[in-house]
N, C-alpha and C positions, 0 to 999 in steps of 0.2 A: 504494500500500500504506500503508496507518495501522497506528501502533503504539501498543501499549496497554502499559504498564507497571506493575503490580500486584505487590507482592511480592518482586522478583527472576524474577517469570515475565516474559517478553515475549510479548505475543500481536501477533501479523501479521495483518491482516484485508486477504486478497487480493480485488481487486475481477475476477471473471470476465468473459467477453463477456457472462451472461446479467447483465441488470440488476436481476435483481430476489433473484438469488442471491450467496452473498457466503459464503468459508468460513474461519473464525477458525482460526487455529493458534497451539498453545502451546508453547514451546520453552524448555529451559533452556539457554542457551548457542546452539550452536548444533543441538541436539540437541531433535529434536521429541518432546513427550510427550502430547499432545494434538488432536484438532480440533476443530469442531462446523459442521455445514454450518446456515445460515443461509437463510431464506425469508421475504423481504418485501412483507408482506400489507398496506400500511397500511389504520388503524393497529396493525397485529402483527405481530410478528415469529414463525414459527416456527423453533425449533431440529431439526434433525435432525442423525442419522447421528454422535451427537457418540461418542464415543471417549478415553479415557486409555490410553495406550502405554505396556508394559515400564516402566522406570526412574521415571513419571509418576506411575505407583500410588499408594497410600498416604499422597502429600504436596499432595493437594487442587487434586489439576491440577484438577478438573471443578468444582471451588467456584471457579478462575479464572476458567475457561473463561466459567460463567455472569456471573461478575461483572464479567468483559471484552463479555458481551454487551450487559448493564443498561448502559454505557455508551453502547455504539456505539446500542443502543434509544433508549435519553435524548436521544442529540445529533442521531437522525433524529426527534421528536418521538415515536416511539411510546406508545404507552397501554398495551399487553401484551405478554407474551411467552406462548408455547404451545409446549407439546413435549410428543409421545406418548412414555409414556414405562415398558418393561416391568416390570410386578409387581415384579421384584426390586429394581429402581431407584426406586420411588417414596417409600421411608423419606428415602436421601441426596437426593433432588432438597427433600423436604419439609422439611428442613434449611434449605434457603436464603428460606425463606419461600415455594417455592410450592405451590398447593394441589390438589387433586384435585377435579377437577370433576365427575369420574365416569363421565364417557363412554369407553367401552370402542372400540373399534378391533381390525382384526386386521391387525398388521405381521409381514410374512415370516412370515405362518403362525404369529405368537404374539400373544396377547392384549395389547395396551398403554390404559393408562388417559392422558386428555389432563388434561394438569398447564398449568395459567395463574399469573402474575405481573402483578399489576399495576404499571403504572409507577405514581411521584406526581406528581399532576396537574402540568404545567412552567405558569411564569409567564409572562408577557409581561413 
């Protein structure tokens, strides 16, 4: 388990049997307020299934979440991040710098548009 520490959020990224899946939790204490399940495409990572919980609301757990992810991307070399992501959520994702690419999806029966992040190119 790796821990990301942002804020006074701590994020846990548990490593599961699937290797190519990976799912971030955000906790205040020890009280969960967040997740985001993780899918590693190199070079992309998608985000799904991500979630703010009760008490997590309004205090930018999911601007964590993302910023705990742009890490864990960065230190596996990735290049992007991609997350479907529904109508009502793509104002706050567009916030963090990512963009709309435009391509439409239908998850669980609702329209979601795919949102990308570039990483910055890493050096050698």
């Amino acid at each position: 388990m790796a821990r990301i520490k942002q804020g006074g959020i701590q994020n846990r990224l548990f490593l599961p049997i699937d290797t190519t899946t990976d799912y971030l939790l955000a906790n205040i204490g020890d009280q969960p307020v967040g997740a985001a399940r993780l899918h590693w495409k190199s070079p992309v990572v998608e985000v799904e299934k991500y979630s703010v919980i009760g008490t997590g609301r309004g205090i930018k757990i999911l601007r964590k979440l993302f910023e705990g992810v742009k890490t864990e991307a960065a230190a596996r070399g990735c290049l992007e991040i991609q997350a479907y992501v529904r109508e009502q959520h793509v104002r706050p994702w567009s916030r963090f710098g990512v963009i709309n690419i435009g391509m439409e999806d239908d998850r669980d029966g609702e329209p979601a548009f795919l949102m990308q992040y570039r990483l910055p190119a890493h050096r050698i």
